[in-house]
C-alpha positions in Angstrom: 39.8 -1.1 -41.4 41.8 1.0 -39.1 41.5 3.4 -35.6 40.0 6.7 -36.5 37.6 4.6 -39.2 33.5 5.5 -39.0 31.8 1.9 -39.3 28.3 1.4 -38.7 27.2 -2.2 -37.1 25.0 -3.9 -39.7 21.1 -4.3 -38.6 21.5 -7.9 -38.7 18.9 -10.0 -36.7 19.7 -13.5 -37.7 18.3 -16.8 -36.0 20.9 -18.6 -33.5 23.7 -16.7 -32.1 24.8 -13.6 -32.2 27.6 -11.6 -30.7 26.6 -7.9 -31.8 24.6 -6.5 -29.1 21.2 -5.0 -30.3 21.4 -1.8 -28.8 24.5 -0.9 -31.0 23.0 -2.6 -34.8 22.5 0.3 -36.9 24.0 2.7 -35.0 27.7 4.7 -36.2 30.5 4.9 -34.1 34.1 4.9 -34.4 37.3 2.3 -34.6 39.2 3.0 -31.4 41.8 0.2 -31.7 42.2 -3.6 -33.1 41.7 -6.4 -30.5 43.0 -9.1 -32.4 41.3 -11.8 -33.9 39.0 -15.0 -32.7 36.7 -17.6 -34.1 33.6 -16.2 -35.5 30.7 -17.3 -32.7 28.3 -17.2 -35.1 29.3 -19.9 -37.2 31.5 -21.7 -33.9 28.0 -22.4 -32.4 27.4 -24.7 -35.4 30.8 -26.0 -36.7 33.1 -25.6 -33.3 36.4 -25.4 -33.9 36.4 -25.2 -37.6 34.4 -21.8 -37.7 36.5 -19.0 -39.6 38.8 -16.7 -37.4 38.5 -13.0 -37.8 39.6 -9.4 -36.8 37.4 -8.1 -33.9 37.8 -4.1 -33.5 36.9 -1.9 -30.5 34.6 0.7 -31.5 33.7 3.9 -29.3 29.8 5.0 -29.9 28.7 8.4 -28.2 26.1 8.5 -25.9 23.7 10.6 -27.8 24.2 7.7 -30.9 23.0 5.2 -28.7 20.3 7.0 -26.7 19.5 10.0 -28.5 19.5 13.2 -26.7 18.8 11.5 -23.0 22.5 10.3 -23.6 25.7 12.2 -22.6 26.9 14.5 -24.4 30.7 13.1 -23.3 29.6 9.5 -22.8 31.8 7.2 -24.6 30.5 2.9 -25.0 33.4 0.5 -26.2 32.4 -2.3 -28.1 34.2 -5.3 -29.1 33.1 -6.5 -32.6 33.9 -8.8 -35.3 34.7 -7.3 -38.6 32.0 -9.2 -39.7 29.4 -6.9 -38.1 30.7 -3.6 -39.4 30.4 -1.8 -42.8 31.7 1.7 -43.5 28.4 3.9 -43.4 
């Protein structure tokens, strides 16, 4: 994965935590940058410090992706997401 990469967030609705905001699962956007990486919350809420680290990626998702056409045309959202979350559409 790189900046400039389409990803879409996968639909994922599993029970416990989850760090992948509903409003962006299943919707397309675009790697802006890499943020580094972190433990993986979903697992860290079971196993603490022994969860898995991995990449988390900013991605930029247009208005109009996330509302449809009541969203800005030139409205930009950020995202901060684990790797895990994303698939290339």
């Amino acid at each position: 994965m790189k900046a400039g990469d389409r990803v879409r967030v996968r639909a994922l609705n599993p029970p416990g935590h989850n760090r992948a905001p509903s409003y962006v699962r299943g919707r397309t956007g675009v790697v802006v940058r890499p943020v580094g990486d972190g433990r993986f919350p979903d697992e860290a809420a079971a196993v603490g410090a022994d969860a898995r680290r991995e990449a988390i990626w900013t991605v930029a998702f247009t208005g109009r992706e996330l509302w449809g056409p009541d969203g800005g045309a030139r409205d930009l959202v950020h995202v901060d997401l684990f790797e895990s979350y994303l698939e290339h559409p």
